[in-house]
N, CA and C atoms as a LAMMPS dump frame, in Angstrom:
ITEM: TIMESTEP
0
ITEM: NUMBER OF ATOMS
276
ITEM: BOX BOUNDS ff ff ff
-5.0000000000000000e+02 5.0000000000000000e+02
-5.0000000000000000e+02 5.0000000000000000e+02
-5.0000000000000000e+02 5.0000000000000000e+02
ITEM: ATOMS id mol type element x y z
1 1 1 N -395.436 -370.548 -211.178
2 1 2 C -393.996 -370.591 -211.356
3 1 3 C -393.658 -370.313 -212.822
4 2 1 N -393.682 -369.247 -213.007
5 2 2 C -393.25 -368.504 -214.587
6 2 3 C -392.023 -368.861 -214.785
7 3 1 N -390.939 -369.241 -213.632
8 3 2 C -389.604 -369.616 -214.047
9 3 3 C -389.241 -370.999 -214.663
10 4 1 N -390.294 -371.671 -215.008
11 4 2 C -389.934 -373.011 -214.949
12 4 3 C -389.66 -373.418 -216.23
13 5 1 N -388.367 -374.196 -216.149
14 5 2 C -387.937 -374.858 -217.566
15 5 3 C -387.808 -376.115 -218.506
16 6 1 N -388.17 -376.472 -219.696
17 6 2 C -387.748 -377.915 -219.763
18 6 3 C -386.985 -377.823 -220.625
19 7 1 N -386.085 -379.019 -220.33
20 7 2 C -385.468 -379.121 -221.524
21 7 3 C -385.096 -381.215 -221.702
22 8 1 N -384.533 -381.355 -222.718
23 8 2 C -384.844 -382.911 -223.275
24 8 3 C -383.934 -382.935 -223.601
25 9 1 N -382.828 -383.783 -223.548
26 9 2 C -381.293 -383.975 -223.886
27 9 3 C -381.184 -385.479 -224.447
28 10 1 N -380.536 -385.431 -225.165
29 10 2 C -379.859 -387.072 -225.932
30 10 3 C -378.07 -387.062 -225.489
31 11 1 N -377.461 -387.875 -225.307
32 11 2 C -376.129 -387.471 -224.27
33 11 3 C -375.891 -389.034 -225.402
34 12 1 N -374.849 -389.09 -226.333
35 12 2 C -374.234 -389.909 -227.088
36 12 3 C -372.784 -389.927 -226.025
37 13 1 N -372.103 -391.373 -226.794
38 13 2 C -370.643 -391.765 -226.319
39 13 3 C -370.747 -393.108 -225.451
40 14 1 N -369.445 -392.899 -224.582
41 14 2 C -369.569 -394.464 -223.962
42 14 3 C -370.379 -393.778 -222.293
43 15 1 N -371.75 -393.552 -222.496
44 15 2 C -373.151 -393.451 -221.472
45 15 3 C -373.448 -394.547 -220.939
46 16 1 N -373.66 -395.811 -221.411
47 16 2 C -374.292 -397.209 -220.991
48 16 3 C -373.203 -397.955 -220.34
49 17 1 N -373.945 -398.172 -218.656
50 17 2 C -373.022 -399.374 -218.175
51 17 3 C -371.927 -398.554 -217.659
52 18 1 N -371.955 -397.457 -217.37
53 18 2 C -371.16 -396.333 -216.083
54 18 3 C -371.707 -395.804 -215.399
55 19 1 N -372.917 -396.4 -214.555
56 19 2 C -373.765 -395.278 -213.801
57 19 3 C -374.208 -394.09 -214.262
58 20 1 N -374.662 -393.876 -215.635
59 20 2 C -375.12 -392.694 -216.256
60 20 3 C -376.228 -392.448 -215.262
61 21 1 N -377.395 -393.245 -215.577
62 21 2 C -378.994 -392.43 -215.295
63 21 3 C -378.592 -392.657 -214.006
64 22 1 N -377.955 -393.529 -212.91
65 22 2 C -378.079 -393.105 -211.964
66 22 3 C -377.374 -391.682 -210.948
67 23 1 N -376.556 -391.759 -211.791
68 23 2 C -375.239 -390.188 -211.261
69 23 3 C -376.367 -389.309 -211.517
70 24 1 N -377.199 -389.209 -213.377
71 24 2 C -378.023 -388.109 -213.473
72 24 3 C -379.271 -388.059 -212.319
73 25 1 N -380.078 -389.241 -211.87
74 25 2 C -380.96 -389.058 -210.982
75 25 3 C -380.392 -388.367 -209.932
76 26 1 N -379.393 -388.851 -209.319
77 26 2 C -378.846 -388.576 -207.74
78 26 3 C -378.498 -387.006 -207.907
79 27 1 N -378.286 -386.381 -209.609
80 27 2 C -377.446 -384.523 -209.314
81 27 3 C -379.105 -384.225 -209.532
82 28 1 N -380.134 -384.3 -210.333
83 28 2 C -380.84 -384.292 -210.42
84 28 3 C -381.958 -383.748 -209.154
85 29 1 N -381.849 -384.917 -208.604
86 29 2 C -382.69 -385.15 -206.953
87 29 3 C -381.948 -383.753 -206.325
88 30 1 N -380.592 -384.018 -205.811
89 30 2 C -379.467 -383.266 -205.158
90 30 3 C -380.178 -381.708 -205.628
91 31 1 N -380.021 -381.203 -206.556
92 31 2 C -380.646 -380.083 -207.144
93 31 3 C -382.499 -379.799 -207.275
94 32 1 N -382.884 -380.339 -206.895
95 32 2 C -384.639 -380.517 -206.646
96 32 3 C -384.813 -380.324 -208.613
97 33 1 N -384.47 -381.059 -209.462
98 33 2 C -385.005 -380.934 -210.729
99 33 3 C -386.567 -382.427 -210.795
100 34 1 N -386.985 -382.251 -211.699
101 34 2 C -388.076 -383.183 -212.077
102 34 3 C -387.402 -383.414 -213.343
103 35 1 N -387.954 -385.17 -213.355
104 35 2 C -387.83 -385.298 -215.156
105 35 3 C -387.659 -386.913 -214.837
106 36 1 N -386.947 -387.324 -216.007
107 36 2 C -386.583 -388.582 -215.808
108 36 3 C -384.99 -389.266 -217.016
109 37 1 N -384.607 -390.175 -216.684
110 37 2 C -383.645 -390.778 -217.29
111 37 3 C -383.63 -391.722 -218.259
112 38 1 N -383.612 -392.6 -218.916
113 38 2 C -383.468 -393.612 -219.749
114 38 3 C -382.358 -394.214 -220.639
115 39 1 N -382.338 -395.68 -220.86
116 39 2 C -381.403 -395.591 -222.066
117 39 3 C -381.976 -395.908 -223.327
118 40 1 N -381.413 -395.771 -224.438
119 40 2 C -381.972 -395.807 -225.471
120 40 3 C -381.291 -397.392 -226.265
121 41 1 N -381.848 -397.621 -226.722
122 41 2 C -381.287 -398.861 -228.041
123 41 3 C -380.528 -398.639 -228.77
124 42 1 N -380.099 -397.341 -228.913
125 42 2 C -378.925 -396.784 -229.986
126 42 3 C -377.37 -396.64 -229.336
127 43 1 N -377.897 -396.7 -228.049
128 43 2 C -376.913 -396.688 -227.109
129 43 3 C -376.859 -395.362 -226.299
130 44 1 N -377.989 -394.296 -226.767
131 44 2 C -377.377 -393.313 -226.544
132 44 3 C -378.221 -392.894 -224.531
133 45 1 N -378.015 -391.652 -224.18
134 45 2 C -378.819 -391.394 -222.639
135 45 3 C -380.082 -390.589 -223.087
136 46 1 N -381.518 -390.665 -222.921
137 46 2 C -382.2 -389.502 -223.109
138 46 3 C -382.89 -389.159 -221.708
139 47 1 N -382.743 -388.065 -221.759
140 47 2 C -382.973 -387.295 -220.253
141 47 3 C -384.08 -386.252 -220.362
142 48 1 N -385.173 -386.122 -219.341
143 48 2 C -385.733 -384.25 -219.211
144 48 3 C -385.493 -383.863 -217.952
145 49 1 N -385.697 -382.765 -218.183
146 49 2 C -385.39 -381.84 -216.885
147 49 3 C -386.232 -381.037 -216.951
148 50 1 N -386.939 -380.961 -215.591
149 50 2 C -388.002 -379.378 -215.575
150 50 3 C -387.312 -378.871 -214.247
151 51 1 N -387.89 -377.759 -213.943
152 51 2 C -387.438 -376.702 -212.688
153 51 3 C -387.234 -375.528 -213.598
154 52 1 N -386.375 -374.727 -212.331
155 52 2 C -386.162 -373.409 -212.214
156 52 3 C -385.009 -373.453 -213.39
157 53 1 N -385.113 -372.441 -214.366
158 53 2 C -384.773 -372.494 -215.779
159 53 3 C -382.967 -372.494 -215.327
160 54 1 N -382.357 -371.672 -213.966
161 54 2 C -381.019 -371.632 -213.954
162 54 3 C -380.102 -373.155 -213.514
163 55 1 N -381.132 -374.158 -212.699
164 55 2 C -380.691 -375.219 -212.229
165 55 3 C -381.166 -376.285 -213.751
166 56 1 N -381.909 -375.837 -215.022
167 56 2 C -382.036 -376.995 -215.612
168 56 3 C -380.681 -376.912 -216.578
169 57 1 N -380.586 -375.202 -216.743
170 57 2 C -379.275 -375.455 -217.625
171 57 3 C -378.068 -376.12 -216.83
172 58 1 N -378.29 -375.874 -215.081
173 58 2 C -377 -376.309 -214.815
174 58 3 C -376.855 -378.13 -214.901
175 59 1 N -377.937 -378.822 -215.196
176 59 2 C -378.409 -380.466 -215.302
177 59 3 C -377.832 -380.564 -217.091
178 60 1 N -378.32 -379.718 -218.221
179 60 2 C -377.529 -379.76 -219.301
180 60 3 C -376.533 -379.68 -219.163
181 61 1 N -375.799 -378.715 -218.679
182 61 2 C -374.369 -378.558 -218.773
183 61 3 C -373.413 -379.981 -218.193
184 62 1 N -374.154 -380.223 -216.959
185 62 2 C -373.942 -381.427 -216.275
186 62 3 C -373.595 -382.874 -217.141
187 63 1 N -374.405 -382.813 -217.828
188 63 2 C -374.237 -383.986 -218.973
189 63 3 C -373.771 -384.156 -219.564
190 64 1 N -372.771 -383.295 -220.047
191 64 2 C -371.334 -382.777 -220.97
192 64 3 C -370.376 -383.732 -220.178
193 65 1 N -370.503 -383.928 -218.615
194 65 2 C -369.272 -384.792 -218.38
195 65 3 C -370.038 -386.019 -218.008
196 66 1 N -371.115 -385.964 -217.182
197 66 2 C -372.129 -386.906 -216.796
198 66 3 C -371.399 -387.425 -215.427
199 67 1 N -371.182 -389.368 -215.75
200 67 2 C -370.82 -389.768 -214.701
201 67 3 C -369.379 -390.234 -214.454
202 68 1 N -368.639 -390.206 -213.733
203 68 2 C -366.904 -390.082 -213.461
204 68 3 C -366.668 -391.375 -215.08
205 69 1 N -367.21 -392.642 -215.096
206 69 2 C -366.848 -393.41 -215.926
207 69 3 C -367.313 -392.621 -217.132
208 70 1 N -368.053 -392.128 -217.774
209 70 2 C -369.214 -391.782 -218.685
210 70 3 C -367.532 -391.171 -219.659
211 71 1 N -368.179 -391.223 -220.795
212 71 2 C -367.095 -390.294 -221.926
213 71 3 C -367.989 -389.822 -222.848
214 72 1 N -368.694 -388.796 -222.809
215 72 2 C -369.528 -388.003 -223.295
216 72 3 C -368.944 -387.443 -225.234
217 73 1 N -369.29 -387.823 -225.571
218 73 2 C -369.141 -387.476 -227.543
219 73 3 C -370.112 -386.405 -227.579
220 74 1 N -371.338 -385.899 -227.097
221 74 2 C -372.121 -385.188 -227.596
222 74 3 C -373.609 -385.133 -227.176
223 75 1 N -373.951 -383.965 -226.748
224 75 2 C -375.66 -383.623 -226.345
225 75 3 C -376.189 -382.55 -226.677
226 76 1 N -377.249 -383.114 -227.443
227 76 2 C -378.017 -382.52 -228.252
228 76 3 C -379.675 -382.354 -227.05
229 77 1 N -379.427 -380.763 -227.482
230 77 2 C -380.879 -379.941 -226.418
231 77 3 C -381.902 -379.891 -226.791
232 78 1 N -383.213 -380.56 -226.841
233 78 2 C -384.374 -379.611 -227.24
234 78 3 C -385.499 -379.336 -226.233
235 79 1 N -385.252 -377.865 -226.183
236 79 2 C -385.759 -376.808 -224.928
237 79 3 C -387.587 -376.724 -225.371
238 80 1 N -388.749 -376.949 -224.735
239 80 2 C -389.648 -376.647 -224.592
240 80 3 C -390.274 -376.256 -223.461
241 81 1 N -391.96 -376.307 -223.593
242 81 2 C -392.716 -375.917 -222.303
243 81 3 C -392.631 -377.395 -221.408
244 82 1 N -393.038 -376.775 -219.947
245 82 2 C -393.353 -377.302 -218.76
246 82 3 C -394.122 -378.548 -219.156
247 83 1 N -393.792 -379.804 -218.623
248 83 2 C -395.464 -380.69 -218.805
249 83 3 C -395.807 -381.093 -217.599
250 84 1 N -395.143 -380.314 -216.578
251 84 2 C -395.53 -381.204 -214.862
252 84 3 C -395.097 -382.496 -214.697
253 85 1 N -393.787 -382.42 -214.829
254 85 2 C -393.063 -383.753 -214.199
255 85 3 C -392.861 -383.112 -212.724
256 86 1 N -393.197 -384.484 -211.964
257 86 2 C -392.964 -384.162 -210.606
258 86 3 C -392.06 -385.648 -210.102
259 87 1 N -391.09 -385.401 -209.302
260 87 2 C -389.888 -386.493 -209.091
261 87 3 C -389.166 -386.331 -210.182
262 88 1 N -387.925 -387.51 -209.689
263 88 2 C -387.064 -387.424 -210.543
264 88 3 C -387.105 -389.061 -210.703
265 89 1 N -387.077 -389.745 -211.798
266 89 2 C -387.002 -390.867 -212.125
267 89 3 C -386.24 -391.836 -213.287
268 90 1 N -385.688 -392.91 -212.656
269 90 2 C -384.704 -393.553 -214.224
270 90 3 C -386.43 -394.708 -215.396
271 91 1 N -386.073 -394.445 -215.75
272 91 2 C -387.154 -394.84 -217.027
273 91 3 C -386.739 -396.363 -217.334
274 92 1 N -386.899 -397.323 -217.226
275 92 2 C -386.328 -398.739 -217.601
276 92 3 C -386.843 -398.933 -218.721
């Protein structure tokens, strides 16, 4: 699968405590992406995404609004290689 993409997102704003990682697992799953969710101590969301390079940008782009409560300030991308995430998972 030569198409395959990752990418690693940090998603700042009011993320925590609106169903962030879970809205992202469920579009995530919904879209067959791999990766996983987390929150961070800073407050902020950090996310990866692997798959097919057109459905991971559409999981970035996704995160710009996130989840109906979520108020997104800002996400920052950093795009690398594949590492074989398989599922989609929230990170506790």
């Amino acid at each position: 699968m030569t198409d395959r993409a990752r990418a690693h997102v940090f998603v700042s704003g009011k993320v925590q405590g609106v169903y962030y990682r879970a809205n992202t697992r469920d579009t995530a799953q919904e879209k067959g992406v791999d990766g996983w969710v987390q929150n961070l101590s800073d407050g902020r969301v950090e996310a990866v995404f692997e798959g097919p390079e057109s459905v991971v940008n559409e999981m970035v782009k996704w995160c710009h609004t996130g989840s109906p409560a979520a108020n997104v300030d800002n996400v920052e991308v950093e795009c690398g290689e594949p590492e074989g995430e398989d599922g989609f998972r929230i990170r506790r």
